[in-house]
C-alpha positions in Angstrom: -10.3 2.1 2.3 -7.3 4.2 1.8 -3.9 4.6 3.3 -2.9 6.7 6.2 0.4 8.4 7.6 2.0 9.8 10.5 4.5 11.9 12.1 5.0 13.5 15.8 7.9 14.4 16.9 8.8 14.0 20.8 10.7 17.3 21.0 8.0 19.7 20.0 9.7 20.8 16.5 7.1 20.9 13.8 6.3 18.8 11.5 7.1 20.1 7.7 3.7 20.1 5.6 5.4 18.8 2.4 6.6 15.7 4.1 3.5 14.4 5.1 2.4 15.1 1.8 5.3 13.2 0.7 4.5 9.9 2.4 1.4 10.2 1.5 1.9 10.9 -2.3 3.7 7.5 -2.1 0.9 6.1 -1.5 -1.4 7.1 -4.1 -2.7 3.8 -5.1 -4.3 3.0 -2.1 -6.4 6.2 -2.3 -7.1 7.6 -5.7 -9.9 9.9 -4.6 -9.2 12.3 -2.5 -6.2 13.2 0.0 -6.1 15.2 3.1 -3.7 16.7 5.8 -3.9 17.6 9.4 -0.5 19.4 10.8 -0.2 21.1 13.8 3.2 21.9 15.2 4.9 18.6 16.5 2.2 16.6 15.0 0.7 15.5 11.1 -1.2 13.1 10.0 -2.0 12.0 6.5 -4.7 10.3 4.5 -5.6 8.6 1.0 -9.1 7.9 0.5 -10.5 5.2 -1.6 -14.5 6.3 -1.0 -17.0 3.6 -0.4 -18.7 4.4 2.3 -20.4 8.0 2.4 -18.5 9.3 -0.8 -19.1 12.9 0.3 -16.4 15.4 1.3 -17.6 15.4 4.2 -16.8 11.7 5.3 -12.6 13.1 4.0 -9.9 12.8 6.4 -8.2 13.2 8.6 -11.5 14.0 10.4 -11.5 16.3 13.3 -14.2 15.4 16.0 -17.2 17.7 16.8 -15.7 19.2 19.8 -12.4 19.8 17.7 -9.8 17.8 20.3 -9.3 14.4 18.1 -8.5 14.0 14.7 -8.2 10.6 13.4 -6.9 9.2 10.0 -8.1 5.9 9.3 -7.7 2.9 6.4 -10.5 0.1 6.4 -14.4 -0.3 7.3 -16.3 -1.2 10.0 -19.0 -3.7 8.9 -21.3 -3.1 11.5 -21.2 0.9 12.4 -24.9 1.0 11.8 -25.2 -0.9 15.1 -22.8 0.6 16.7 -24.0 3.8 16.0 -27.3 4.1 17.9 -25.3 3.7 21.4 -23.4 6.9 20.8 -25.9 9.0 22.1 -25.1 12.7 22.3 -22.5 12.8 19.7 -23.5 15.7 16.8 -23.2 13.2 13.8 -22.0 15.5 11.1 -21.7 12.4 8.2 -23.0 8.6 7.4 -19.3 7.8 7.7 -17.7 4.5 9.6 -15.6 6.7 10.0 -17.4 9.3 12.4 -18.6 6.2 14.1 -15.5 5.1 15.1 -14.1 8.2 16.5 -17.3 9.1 18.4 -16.8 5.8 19.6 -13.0 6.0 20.9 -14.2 9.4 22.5 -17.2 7.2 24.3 -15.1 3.8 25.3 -11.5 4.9 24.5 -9.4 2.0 23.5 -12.3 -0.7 24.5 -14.2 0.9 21.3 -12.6 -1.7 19.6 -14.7 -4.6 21.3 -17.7 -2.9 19.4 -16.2 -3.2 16.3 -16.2 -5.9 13.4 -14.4 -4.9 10.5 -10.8 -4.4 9.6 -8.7 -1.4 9.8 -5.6 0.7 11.1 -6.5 4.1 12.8 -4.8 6.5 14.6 -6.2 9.3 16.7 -4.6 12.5 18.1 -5.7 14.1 21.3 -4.9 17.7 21.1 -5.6 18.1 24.5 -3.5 15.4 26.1 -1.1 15.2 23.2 -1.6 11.7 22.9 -1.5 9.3 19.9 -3.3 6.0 19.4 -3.0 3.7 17.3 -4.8 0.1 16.4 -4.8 -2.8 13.9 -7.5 -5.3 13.2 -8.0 -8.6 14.5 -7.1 -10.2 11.6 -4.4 -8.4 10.1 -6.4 -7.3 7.4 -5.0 -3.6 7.0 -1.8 -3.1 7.8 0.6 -0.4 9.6 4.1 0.2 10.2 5.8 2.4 12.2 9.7 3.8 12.9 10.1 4.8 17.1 13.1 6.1 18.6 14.1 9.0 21.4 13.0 11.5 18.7 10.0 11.0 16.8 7.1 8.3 15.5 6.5 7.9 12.1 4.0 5.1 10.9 2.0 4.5 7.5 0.3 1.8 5.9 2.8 1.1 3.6 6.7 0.7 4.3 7.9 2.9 1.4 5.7 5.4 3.0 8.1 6.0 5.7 11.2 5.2 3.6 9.9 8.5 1.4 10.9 10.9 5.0 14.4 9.9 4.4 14.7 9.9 8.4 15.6 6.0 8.4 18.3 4.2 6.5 17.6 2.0 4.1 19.0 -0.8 5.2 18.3 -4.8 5.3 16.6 -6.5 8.2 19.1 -9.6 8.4 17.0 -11.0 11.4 13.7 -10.9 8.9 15.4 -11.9 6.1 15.7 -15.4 8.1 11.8 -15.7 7.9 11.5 -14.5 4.5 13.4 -16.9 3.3 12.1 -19.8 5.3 8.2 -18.8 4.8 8.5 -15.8 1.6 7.2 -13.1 4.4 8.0 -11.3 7.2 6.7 -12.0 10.8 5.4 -9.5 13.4 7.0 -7.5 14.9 10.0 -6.9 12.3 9.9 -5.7 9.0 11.6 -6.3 5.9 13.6 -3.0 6.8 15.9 -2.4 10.1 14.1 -0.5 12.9 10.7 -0.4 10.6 8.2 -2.6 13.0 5.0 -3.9 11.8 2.3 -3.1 14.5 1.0 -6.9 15.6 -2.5 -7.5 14.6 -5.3 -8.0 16.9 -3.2 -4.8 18.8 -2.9 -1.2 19.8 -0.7 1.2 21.2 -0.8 4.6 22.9 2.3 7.1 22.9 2.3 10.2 25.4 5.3 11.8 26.4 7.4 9.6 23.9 6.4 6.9 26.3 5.2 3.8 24.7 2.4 1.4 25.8 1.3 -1.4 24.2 -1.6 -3.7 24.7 -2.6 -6.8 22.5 -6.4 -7.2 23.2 -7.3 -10.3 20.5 -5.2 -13.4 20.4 -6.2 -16.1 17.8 -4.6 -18.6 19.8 -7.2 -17.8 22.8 -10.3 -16.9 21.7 -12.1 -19.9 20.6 -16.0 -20.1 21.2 -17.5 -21.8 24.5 -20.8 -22.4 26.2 -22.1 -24.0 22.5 -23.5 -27.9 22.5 -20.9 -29.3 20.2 -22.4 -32.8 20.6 -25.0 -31.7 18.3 -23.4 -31.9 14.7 -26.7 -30.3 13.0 -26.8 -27.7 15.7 -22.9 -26.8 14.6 -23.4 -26.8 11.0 -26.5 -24.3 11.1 -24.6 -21.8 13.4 -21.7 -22.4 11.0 -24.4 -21.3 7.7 -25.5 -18.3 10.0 -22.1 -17.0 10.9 -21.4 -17.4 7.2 -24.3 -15.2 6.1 -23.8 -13.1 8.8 -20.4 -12.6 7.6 -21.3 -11.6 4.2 -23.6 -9.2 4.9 -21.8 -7.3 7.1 -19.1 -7.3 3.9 -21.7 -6.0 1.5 -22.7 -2.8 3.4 -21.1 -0.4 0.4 -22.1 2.9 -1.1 -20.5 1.7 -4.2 -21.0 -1.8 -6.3 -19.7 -4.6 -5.0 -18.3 -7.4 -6.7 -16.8 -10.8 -6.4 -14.3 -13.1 -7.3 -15.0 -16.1 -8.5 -13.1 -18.9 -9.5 -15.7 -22.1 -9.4 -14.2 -23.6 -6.7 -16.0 -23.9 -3.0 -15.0 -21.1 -1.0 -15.9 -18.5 -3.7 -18.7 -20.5 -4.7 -20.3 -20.1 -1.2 -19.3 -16.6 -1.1 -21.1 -16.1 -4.1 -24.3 -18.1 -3.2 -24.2 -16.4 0.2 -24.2 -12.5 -1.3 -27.3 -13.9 -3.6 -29.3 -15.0 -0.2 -28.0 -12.1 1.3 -29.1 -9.2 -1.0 -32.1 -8.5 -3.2 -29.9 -6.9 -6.0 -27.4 -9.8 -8.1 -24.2 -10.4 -7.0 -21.4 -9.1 -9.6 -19.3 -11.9 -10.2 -15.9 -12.1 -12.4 -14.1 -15.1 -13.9 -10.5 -15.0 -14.9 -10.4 -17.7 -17.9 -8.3 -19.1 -20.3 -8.0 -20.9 -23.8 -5.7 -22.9 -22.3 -8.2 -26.1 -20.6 -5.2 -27.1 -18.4 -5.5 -23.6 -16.3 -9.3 -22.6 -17.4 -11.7 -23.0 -14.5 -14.6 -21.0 -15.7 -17.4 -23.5 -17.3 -17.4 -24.4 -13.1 -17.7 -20.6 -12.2 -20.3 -20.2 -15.5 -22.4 -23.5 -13.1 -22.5 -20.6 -10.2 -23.3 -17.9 -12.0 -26.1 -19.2 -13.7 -27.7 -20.7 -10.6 -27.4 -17.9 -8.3 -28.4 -15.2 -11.4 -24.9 -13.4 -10.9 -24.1 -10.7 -13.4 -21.0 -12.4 -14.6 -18.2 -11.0 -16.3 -15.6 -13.4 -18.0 -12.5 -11.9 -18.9 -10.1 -13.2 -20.8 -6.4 -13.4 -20.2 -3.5 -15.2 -21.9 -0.9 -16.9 -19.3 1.8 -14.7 -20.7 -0.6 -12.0 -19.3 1.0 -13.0 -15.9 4.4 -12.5 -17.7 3.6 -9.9 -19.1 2.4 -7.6 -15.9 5.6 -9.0 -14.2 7.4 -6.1 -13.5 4.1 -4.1 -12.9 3.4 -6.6 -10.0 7.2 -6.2 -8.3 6.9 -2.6 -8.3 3.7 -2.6 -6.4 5.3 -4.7 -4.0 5.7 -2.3 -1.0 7.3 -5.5 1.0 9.3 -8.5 -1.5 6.9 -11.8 -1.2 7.5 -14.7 -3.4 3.5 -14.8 -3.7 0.8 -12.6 -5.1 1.3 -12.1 -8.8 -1.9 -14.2 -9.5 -3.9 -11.8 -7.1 -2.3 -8.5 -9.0 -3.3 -9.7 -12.1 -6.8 -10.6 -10.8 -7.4 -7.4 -9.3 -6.1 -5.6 -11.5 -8.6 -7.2 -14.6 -11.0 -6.7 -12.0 -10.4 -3.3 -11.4 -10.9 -2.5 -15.1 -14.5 -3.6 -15.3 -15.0 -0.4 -12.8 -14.8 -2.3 -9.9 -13.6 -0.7 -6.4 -14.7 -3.7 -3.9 -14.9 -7.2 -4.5 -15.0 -10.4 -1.8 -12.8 -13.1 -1.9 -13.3 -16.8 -1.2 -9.6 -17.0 0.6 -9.4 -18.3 4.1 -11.6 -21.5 3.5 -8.4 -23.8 3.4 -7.2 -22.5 6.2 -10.2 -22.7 8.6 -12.1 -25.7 7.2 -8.7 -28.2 6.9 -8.2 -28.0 3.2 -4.7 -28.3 3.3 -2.7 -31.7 3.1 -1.1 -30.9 6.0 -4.4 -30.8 8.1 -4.0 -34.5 7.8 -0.6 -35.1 8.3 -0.7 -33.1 11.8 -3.2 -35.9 12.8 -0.9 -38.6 11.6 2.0 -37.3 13.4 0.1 -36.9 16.8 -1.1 -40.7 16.1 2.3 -41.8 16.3 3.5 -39.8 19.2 5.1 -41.9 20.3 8.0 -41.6 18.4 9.2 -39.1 20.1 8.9 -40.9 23.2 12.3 -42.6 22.0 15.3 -41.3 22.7 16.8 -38.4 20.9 19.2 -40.2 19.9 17.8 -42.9 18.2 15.2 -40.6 16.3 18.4 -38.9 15.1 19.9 -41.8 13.7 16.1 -42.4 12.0 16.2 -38.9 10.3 19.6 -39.3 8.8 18.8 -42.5 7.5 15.9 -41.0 5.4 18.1 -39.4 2.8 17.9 -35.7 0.9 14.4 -36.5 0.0 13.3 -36.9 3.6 14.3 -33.7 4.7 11.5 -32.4 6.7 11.1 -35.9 8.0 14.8 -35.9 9.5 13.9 -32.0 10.7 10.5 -33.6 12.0 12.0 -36.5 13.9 15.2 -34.0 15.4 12.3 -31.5 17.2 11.7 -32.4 21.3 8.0 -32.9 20.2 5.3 -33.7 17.7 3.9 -30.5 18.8 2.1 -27.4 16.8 5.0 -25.0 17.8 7.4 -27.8 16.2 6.0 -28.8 13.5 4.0 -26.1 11.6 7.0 -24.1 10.5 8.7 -27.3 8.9 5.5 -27.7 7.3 5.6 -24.3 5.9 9.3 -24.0 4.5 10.3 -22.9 1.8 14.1 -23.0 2.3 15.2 -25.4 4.7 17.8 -24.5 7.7 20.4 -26.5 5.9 19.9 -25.1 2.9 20.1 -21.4 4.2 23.1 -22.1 6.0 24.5 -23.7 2.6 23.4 -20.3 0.6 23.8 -17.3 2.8 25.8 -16.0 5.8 22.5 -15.5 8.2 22.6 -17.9 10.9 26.1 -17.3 11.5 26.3 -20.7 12.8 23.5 -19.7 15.9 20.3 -22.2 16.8 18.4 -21.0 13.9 15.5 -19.9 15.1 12.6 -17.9 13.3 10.1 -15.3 14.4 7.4 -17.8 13.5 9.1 -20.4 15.7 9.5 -17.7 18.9 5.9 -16.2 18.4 4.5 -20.2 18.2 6.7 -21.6 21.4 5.1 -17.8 23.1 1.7 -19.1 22.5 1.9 -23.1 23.5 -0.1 -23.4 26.4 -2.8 -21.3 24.4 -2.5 -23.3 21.0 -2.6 -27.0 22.6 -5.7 -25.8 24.6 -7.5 -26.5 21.0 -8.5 -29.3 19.0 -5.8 -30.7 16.9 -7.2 -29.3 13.2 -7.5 -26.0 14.7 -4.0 -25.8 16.4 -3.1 -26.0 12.8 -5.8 -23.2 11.7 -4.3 -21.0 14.5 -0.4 -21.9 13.5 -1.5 -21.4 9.8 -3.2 -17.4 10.8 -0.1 -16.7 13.1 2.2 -17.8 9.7 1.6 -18.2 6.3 -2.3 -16.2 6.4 -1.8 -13.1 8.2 2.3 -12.2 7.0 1.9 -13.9 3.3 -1.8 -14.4 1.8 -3.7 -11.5 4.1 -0.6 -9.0 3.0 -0.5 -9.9 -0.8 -4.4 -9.2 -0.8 -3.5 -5.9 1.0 -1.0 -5.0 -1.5 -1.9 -6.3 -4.6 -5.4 -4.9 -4.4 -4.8 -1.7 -3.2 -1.9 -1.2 -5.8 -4.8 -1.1 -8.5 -6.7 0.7 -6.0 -9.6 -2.2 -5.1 -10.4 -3.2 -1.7 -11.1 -6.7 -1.3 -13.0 -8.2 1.3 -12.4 -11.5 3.0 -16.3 -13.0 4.7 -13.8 -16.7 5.8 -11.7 -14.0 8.2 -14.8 -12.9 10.5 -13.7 -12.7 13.7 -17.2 -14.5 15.0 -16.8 -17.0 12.1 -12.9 -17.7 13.1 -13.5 -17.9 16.9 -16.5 -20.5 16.5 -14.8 -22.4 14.2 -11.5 -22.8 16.8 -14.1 -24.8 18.6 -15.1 -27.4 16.8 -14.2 -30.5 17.2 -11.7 -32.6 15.0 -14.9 -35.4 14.5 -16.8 -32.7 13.0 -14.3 -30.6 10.7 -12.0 -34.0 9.6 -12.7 -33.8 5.8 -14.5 -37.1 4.3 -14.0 -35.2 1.1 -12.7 -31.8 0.1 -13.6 -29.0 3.3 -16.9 -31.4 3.8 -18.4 -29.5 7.3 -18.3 -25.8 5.0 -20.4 -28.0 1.9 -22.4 -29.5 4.5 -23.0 -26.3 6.4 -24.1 -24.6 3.7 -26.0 -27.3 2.0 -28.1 -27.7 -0.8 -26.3 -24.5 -1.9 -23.4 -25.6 -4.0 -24.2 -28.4 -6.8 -21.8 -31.6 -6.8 -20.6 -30.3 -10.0 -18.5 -28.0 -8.1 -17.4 -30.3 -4.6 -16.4 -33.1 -6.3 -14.2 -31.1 -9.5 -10.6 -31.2 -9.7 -8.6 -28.4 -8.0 -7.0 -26.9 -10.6 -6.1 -23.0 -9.5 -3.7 -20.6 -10.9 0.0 -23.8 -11.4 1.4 -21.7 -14.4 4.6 -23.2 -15.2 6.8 -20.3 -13.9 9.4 -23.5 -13.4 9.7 -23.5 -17.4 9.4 -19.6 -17.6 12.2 -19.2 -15.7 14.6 -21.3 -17.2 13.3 -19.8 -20.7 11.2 -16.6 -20.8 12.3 -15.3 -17.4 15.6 -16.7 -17.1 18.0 -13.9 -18.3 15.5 -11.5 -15.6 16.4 -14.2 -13.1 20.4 -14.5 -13.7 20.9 -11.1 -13.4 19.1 -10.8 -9.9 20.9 -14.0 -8.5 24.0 -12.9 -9.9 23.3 -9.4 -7.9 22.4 -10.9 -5.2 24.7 -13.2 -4.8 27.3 -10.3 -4.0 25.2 -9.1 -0.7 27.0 -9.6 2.4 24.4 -11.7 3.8 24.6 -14.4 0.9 27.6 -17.1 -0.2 28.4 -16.4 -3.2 29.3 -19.3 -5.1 27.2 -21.7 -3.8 24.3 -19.1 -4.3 25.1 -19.1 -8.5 26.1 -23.0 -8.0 22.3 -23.6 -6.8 20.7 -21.6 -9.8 22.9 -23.5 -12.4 21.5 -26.6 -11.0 18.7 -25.9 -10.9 18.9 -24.5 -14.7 20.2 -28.0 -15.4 16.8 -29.7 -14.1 18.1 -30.5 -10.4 14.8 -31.9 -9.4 15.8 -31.4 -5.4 15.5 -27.3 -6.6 11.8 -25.8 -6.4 11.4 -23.1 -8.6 10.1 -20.7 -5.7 13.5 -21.6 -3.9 15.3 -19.4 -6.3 12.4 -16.8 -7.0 12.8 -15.8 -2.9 16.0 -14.4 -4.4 15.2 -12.7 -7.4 12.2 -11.1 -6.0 14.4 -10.0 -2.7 17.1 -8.9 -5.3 14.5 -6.8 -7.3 12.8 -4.7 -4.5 16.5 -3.8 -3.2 17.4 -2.4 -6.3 13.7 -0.9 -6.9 14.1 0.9 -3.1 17.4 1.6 -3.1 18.1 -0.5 0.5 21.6 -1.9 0.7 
């Protein structure tokens, strides 16, 4: 795990030493122990290593290949290099390195290497001899990359700021992002938070030779799910679901350094934990955030797990103004705003303190095994279908007769269709159209249309080709899990230097479970086919609790603790060009006044935007 850099320019001047060094000193969190630099006229690349797997120097990058033509830098792991390695056969394998494995790899298969492959990562790889670039991202979107391309040069880097640091782009707003950000508190492929700075799509790679770009994506969630498997069989499905599971897992333990894991003492984490006990001889290192308070403490459940699965369990103690407390910590490792993640930066960051430097994560079980409300409510609106077989007209008149609390039910009923494309991203606001147009200058009166919305109408065909639950699982990977939750794991972690592993986003775990049908994965109770799968692992003790989770009152914080933090960053922000002024300061008195129509994290998208403009300097 580490973070990576890189610069060629297209007109054969060299690349200075010192900034390479600079994007990569910018990015000394994601790799405390060792750095490394391979320059080399036009071209440099960059590394920051976080060692886990081979900790020699050896395994350092960027690493050159045996034969001296590639040299790749490369942030992530690849679970199953062990197997992979054996096929190579007449490579000189100098280390015990994934790393190695993949390059000797690339120089076997070139870009098909990545079919071998699970894992996640970003890599790029330099061939000195036909002064060529490649560059890839993981399936899942688990490791991220960025890049700047014009006439002149490429510059990419795991990290945004990374390529801010070369001073070579201005800092300057995305306004077309901004219009996701504020609708679901991230930033969809391909834009980023900063004009001209793209994010690389995941599941994706692309080669540049003779500053000419090519582009390729090789893994699409929306058309991947498993076939040729008896489905009728519902035993059959939950036993491959338990294997996959396992499987999974131990492809996420394979560490030369202690692993731990998180674990709250609800399901997912639960069956991550009881998995890593089947799967391993040694016990699983397990740690508990808890609290005095009983409202937010969850850990007698996580205490249940720990003692029947033998865990070495670490409970550590934090007050909620511990979350108020590392605050500002959490913004400044931000490297792109999100109104998400303080929890996880706190987590890790306690984590990280017990001498941690990987830990699994139970996130992704909502998302795959329908543990969302809206999971249901997709079904109930494809049960009365056919509302929208009336005419537009008339559901019109039904929307605006539902009143300001009815919002998403008058955006619902205004859509051409009761279809995935249409309705996930109302499902997923934050701020709604109205409102944006009410509070900033964005839409400039245009359709408003989001990236989400473009990259969901792209994949249609594709998405309706699956069962109903998992055209939401897809929707919810292409939205809120890959550009919010996957990222804030990404950043948060790494900013306290720990890598965290996610065993729900397996690409063989994710593809089978596409498949299944809606019979099967319909809840009868709280993510029921993962407890079934899985059973007698998980006591009732912990299915059948109450969801509590990390709902601190950051609604009362801000209007107290927080709230002269938050005036002054509406009041700055208010006087953007891209906001309305009054109407911006109107909505935060309101909502200071106890406006129930006004969500706290309506007004925190601002003050967290506000903040990481001022903290990076972009206008």
């Amino acid at each position: 795990m580490c973070g990576i850099a890189g610069i060629l320019h297209f007109n054969n001047i060299p690349v200075e030493r010192s900034l390479i060094q600079k994007m990569t000193d910018t990015m000394a969190h994601r790799g405390p122990d060792a750095d490394g630099f391979f320059v080399d006229g036009p071209i440099a690349l960059g590394f920051r290593r976080l060692a886990i797997i081979d900790l020699s120097e050896a395994a350092n990058q960027p690493f050159t290949s045996s034969d001296g033509r590639y040299i790749m830098t490369f942030n992530g792991e690849i679970y199953n290099y062990a197997d992979v390695k054996p096929l190579l056969t007449g490579y000189a394998f100098r280390t015990s390195s994934d790393t190695e494995v993949l390059l000797a790899a690339y120089i076997r298969w070139g870009a098909d290497c990545i079919q071998y492959f699970r894992g996640m990562f970003s890599f790029a790889i330099w061939d000195k001899q036909e002064k060529e670039i490649f560059i890839a991202r993981d399936r899942m979107g688990v490791k991220p990359l960025y890049y700047f391309l014009d006439d002149d040069q490429l510059i990419f880097a795991s990290e945004v700021r990374a390529i801010l640091s070369t001073e070579k782009i201005k800092k300057k707003i995305n306004h077309t992002a901004l219009l996701d950000y504020f609708s679901y508190q991230s930033v969809t492929y391909p834009f980023s938070v900063i004009e001209n700075i793209q994010q690389l799509e995941a599941g994706s790679w692309m080669k540049i030779k003779n500053g000419r770009l090519i582009k390729k994506v090789y893994w699409d969630v929306s058309d991947t799910a498993a076939t040729g498997f008896d489905f009728s069989d519902r035993t059959k499905v939950q036993q491959r679901i338990r294997e996959l599971l396992l499987q999974s897992v131990k492809r996420r333990l394979v560490s030369d350094v202690p692993v731990g894991a998180f674990l709250s003492g609800g399901i997912d984490s639960s069956v991550v934990v009881g998995l890593m006990a089947e799967a391993d001889k040694a016990r699983p290192n397990t740690f508990n955030i808890c609290f005095d308070e009983k409202e937010f403490d969850e850990s007698p459940y996580a205490e249940i797990i720990a003692k029947k699965f033998n865990t070495n369990h670490t409970r550590i103690l934090l007050q909620p103004s511990s979350f108020l407390d590392e605050l500002q910590n959490a913004l400044d490792a931000m490297d792109s705003p999100s109104a998400d993640g303080i929890n996880t930066y706190v987590v890790s960051k306690a984590i990280r303190q017990q001498g941690m430097a990987v830990a699994l994560s139970g996130v992704g079980g909502d998302e795959l095994f329908a543990g969302y409300p809206y999971f249901e409510q997709y079904l109930q609106l494809k049960n009365k279908a056919w509302l929208w077989k009336l005419p537009a007209s008339v559901r019109k008149l039904a929307a605006v007769a539902g009143g300001d609390k009815k919002d998403r039910v008058r955006q619902l009923l205004s859509t051409d269709s009761s279809s995935i494309g249409n309705v996930y991203p109302i499902f997923r606001q934050i701020l709604t159209p109205e409102k944006l147009r009410s509070l900033t200058s964005l839409a400039n009166g245009l359709p408003f249309v989001t990236s989400l919305q473009h990259e969901l109408i792209g994949k249609k065909e594709n998405l309706e080709r699956l069962p109903l639950l998992s055209q939401v699982s897809a929707a919810e990977w292409l939205g809120y899990t890959q550009h919010t939750l996957l990222k804030d794991t990404d950043q948060m972690g790494m900013a306290v230097s720990l890598e965290i592993r996610e065993p729900f986003f397996d690409q063989d775990l994710v593809e089978f479970l596409l498949a299944v049908p809606d019979q099967l994965k319909k809840p009868h109770y709280p993510k029921s086919l993962l407890v079934e799968s899985v059973k007698p692992l998980l006591p009732d003790e912990i299915v059948f609790r109450k969801k509590q989770g990390f709902l601190f009152p950051w609604n009362i914080w801000m209007k107290n603790e927080l709230r002269s933090f938050c005036d002054t960053h509406i009041k700055n922000i208010a006087k953007r060009p891209f906001m309305q002024e009054k109407p911006i300061i109107n909505y935060w008195h309101n909502f200071l006044k106890g406006d129930a129509s006004i969500r706290w994290p309506e007004i925190w998208l601002f003050v967290v935007l506000e903040y990481w403009m001022e903290k990076n300097s972009v206008e």
